[in-house]
N, CA, C, O and CB atoms as a CASP TS submission, in Angstrom:
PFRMAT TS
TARGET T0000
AUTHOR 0000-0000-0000
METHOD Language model
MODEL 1
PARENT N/A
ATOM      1  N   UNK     1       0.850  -1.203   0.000  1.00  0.00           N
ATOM      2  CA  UNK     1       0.000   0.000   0.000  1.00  0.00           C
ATOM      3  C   UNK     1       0.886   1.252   0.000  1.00  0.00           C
ATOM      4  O   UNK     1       1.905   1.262   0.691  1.00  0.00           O
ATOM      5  CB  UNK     1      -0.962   0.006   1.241  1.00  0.00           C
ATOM      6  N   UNK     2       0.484   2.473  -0.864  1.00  0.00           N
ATOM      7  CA  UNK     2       1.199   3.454  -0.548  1.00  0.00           C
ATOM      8  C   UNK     2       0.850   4.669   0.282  1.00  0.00           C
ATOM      9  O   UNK     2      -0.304   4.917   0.631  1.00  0.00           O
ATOM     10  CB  UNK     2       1.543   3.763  -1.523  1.00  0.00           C
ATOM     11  N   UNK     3       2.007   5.493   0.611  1.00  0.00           N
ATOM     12  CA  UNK     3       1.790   6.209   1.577  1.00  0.00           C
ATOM     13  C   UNK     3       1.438   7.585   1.063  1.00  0.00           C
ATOM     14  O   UNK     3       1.992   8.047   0.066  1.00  0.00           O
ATOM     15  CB  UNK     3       2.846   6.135   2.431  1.00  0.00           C
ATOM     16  N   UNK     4       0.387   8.332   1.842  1.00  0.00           N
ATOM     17  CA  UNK     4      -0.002   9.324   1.300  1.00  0.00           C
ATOM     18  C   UNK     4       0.826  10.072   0.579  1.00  0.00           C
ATOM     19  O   UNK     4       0.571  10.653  -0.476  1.00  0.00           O
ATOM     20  CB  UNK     4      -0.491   9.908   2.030  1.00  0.00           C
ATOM     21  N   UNK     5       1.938  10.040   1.241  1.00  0.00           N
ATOM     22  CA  UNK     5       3.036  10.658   0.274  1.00  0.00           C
ATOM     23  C   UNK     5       3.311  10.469  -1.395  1.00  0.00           C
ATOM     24  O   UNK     5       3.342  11.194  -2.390  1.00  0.00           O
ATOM     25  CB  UNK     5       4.219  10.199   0.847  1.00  0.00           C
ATOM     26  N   UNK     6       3.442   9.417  -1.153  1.00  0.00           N
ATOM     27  CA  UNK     6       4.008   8.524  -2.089  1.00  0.00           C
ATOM     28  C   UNK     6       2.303   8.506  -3.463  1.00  0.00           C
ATOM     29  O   UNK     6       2.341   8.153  -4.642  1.00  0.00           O
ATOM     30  CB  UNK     6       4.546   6.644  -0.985  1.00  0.00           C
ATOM     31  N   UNK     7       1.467   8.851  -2.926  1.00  0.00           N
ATOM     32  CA  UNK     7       0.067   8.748  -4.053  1.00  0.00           C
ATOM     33  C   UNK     7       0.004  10.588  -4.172  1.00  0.00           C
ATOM     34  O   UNK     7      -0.330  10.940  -5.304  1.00  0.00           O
ATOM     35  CB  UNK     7      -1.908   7.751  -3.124  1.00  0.00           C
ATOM     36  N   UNK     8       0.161  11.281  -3.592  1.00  0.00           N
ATOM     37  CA  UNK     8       0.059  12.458  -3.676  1.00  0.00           C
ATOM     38  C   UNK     8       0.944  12.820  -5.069  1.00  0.00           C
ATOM     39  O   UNK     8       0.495  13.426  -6.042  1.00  0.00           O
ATOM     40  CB  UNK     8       0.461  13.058  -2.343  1.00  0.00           C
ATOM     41  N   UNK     9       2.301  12.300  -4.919  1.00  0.00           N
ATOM     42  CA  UNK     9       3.242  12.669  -5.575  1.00  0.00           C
ATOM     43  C   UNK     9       2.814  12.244  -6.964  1.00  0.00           C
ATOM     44  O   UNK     9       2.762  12.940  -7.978  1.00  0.00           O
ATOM     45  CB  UNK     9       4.469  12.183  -5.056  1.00  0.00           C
ATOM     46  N   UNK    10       2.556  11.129  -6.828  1.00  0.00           N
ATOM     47  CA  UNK    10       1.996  10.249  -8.023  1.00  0.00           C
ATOM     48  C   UNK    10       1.358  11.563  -8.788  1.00  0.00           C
ATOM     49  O   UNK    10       1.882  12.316  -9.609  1.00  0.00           O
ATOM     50  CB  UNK    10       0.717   8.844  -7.532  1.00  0.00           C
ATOM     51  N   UNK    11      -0.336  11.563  -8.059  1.00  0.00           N
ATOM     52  CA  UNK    11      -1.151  12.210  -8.647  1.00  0.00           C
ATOM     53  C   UNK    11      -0.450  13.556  -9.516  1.00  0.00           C
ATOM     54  O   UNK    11      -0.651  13.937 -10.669  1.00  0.00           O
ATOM     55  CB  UNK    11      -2.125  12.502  -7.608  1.00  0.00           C
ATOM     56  N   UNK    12       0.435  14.078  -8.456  1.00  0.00           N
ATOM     57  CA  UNK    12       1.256  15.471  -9.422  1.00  0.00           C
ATOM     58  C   UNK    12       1.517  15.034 -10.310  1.00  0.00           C
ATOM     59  O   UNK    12       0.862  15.192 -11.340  1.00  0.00           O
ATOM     60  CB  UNK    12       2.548  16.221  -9.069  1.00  0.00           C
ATOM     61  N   UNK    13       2.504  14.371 -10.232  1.00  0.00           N
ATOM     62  CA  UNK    13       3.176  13.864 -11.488  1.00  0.00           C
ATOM     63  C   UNK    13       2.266  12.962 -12.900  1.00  0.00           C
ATOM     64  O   UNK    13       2.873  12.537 -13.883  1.00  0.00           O
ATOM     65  CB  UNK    13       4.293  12.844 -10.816  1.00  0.00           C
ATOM     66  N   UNK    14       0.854  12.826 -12.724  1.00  0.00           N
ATOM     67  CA  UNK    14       0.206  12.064 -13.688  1.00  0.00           C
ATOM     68  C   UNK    14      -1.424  12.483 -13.429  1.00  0.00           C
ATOM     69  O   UNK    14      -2.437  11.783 -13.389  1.00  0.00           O
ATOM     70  CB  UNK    14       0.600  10.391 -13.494  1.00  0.00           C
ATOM     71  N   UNK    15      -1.183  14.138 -13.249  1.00  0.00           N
ATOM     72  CA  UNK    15      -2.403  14.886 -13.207  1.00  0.00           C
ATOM     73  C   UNK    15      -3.123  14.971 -14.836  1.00  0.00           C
ATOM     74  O   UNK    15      -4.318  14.806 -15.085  1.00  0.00           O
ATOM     75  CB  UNK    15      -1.995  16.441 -12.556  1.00  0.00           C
ATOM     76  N   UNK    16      -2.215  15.224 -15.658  1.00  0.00           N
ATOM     77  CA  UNK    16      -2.460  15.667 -16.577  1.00  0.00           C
ATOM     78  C   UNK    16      -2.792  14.295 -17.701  1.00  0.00           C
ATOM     79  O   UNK    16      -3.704  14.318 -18.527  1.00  0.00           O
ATOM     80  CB  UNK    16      -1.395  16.644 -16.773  1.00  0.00           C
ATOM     81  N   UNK    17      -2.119  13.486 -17.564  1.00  0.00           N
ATOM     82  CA  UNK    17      -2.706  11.584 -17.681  1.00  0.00           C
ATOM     83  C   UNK    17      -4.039  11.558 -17.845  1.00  0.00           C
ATOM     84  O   UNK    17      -4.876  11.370 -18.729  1.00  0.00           O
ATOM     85  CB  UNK    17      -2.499  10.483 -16.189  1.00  0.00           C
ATOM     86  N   UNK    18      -3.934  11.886 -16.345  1.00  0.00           N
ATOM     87  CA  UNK    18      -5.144  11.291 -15.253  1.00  0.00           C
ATOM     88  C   UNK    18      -6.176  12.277 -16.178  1.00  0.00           C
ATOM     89  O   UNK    18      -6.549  11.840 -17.267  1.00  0.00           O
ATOM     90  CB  UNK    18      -4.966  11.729 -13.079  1.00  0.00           C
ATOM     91  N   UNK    19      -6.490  13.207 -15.861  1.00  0.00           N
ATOM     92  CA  UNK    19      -7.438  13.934 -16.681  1.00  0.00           C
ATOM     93  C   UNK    19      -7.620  13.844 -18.001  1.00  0.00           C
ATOM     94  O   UNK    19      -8.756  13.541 -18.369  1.00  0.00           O
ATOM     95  CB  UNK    19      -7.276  15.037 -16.560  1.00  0.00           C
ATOM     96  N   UNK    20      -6.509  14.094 -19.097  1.00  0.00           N
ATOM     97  CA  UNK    20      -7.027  13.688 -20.198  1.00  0.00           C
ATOM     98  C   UNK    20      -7.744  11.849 -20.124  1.00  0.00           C
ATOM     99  O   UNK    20      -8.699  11.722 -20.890  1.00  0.00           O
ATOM    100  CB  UNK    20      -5.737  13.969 -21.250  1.00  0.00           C
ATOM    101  N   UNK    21      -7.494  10.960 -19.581  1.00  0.00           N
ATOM    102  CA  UNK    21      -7.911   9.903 -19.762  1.00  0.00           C
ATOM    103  C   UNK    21      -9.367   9.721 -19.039  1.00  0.00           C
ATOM    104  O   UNK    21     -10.155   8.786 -19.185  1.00  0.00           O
ATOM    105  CB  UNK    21      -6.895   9.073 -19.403  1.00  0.00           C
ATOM    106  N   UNK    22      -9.490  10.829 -18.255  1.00  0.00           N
ATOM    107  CA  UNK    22     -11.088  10.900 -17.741  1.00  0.00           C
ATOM    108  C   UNK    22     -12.044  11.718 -18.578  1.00  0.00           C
ATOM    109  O   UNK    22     -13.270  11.673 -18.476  1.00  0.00           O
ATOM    110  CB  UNK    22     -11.200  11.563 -16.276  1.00  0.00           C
ATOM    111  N   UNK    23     -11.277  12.553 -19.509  1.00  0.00           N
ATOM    112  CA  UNK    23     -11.828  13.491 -20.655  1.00  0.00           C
ATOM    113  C   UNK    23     -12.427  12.867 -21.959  1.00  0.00           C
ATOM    114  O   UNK    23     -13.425  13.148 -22.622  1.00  0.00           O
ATOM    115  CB  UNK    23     -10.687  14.381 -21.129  1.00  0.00           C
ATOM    116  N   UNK    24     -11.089  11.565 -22.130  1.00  0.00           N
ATOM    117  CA  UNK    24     -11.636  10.604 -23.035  1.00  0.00           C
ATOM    118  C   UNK    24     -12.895   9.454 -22.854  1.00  0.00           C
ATOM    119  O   UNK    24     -13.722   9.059 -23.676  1.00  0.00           O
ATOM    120  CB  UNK    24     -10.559   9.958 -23.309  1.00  0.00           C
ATOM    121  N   UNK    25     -12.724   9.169 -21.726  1.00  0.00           N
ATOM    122  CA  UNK    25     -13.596   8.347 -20.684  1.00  0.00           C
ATOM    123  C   UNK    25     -15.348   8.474 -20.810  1.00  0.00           C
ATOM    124  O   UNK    25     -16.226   7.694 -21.177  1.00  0.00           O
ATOM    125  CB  UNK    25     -13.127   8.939 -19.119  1.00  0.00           C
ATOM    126  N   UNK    26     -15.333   9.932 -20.283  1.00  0.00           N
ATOM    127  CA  UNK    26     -16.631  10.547 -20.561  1.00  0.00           C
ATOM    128  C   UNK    26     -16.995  11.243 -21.637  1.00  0.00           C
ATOM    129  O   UNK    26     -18.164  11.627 -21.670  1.00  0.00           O
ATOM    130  CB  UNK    26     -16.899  11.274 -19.740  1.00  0.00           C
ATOM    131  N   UNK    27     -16.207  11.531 -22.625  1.00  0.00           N
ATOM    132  CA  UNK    27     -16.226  12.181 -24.260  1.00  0.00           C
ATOM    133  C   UNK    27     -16.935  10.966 -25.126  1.00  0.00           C
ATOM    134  O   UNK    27     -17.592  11.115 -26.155  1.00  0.00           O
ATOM    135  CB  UNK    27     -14.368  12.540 -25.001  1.00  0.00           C
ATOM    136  N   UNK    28     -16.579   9.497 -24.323  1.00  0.00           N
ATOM    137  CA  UNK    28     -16.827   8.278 -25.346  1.00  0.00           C
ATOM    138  C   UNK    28     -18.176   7.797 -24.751  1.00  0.00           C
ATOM    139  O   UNK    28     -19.096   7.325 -25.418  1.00  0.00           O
ATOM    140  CB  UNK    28     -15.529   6.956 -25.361  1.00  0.00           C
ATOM    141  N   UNK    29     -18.173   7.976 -23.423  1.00  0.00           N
ATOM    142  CA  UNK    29     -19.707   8.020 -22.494  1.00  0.00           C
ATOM    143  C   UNK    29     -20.820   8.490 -23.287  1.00  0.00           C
ATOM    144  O   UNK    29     -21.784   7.750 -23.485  1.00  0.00           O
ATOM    145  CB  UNK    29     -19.703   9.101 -21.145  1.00  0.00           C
ATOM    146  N   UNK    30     -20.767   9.588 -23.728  1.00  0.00           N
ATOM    147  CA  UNK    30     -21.568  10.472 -24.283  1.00  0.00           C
ATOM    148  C   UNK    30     -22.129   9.937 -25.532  1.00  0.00           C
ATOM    149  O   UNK    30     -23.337  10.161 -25.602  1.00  0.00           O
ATOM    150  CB  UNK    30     -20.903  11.664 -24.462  1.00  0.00           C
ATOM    151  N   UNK    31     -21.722   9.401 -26.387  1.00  0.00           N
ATOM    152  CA  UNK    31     -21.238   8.897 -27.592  1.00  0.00           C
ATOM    153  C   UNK    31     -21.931   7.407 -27.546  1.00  0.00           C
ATOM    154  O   UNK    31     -23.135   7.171 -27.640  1.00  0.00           O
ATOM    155  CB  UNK    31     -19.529   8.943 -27.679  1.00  0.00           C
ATOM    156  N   UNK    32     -20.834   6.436 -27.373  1.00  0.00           N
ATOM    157  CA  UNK    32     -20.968   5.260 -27.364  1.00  0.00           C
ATOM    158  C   UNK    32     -20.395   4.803 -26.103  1.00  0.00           C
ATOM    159  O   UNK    32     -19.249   5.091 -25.758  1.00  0.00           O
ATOM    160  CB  UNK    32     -20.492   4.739 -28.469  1.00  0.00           C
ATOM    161  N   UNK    33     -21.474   3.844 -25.183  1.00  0.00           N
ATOM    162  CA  UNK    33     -22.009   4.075 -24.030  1.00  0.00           C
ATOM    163  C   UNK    33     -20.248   2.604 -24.128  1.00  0.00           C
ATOM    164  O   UNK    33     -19.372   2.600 -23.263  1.00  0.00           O
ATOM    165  CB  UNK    33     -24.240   3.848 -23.544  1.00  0.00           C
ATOM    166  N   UNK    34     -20.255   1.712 -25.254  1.00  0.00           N
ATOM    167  CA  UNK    34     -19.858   0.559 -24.853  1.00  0.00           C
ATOM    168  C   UNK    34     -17.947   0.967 -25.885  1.00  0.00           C
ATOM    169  O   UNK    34     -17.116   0.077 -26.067  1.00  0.00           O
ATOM    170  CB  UNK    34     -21.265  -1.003 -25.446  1.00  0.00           C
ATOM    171  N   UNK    35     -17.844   1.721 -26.124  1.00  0.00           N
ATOM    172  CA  UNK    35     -16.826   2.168 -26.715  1.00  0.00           C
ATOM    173  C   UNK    35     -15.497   2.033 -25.662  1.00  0.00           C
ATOM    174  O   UNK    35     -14.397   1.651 -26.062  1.00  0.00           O
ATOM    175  CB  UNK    35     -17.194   3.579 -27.193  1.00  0.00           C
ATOM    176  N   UNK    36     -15.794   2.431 -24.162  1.00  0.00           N
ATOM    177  CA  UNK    36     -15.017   2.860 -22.830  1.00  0.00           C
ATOM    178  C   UNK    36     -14.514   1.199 -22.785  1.00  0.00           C
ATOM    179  O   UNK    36     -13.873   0.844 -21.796  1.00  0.00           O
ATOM    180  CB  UNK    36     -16.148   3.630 -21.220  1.00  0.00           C
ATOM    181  N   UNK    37     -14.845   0.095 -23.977  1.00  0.00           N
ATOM    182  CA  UNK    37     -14.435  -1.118 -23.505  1.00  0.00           C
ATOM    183  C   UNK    37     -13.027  -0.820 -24.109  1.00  0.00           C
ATOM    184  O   UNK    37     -11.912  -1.141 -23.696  1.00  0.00           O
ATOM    185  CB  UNK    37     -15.309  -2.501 -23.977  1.00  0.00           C
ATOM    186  N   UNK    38     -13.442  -0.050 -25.304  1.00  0.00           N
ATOM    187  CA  UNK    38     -11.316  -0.333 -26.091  1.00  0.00           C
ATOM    188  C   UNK    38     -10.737   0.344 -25.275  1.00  0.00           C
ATOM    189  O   UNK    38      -9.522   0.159 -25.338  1.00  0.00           O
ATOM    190  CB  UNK    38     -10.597   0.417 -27.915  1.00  0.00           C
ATOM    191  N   UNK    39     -11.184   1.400 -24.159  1.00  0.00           N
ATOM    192  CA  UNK    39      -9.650   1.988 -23.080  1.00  0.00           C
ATOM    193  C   UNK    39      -9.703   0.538 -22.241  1.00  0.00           C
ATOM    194  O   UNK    39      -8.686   0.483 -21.550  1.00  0.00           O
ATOM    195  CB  UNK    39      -9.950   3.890 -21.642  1.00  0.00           C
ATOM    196  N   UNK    40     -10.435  -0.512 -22.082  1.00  0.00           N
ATOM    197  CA  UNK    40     -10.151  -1.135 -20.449  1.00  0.00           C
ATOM    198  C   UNK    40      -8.660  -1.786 -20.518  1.00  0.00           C
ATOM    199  O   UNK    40      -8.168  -2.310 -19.519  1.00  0.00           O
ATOM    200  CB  UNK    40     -11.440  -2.568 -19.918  1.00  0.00           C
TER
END
């Protein structure tokens, strides 16, 4: 398990990941409900 530290840092470092891949996530939501299978 990691330590708050250690996920905090993460998140900085893979904010911008992290969001575009939640941008794509719900962009394909919208769209085609079963599409979110080609990111799994």
């Amino acid at each position: 398990m990691q330590s708050d530290d250690e996920w905090a840092a993460f998140v900085r470092e893979n904010a911008s990941r992290i969001s575009h891949a939640c941008g794509t996530c719900k962009w394909a939501l919208t769209r085609k409900p079963w599409s979110i299978l080609a990111f799994a």
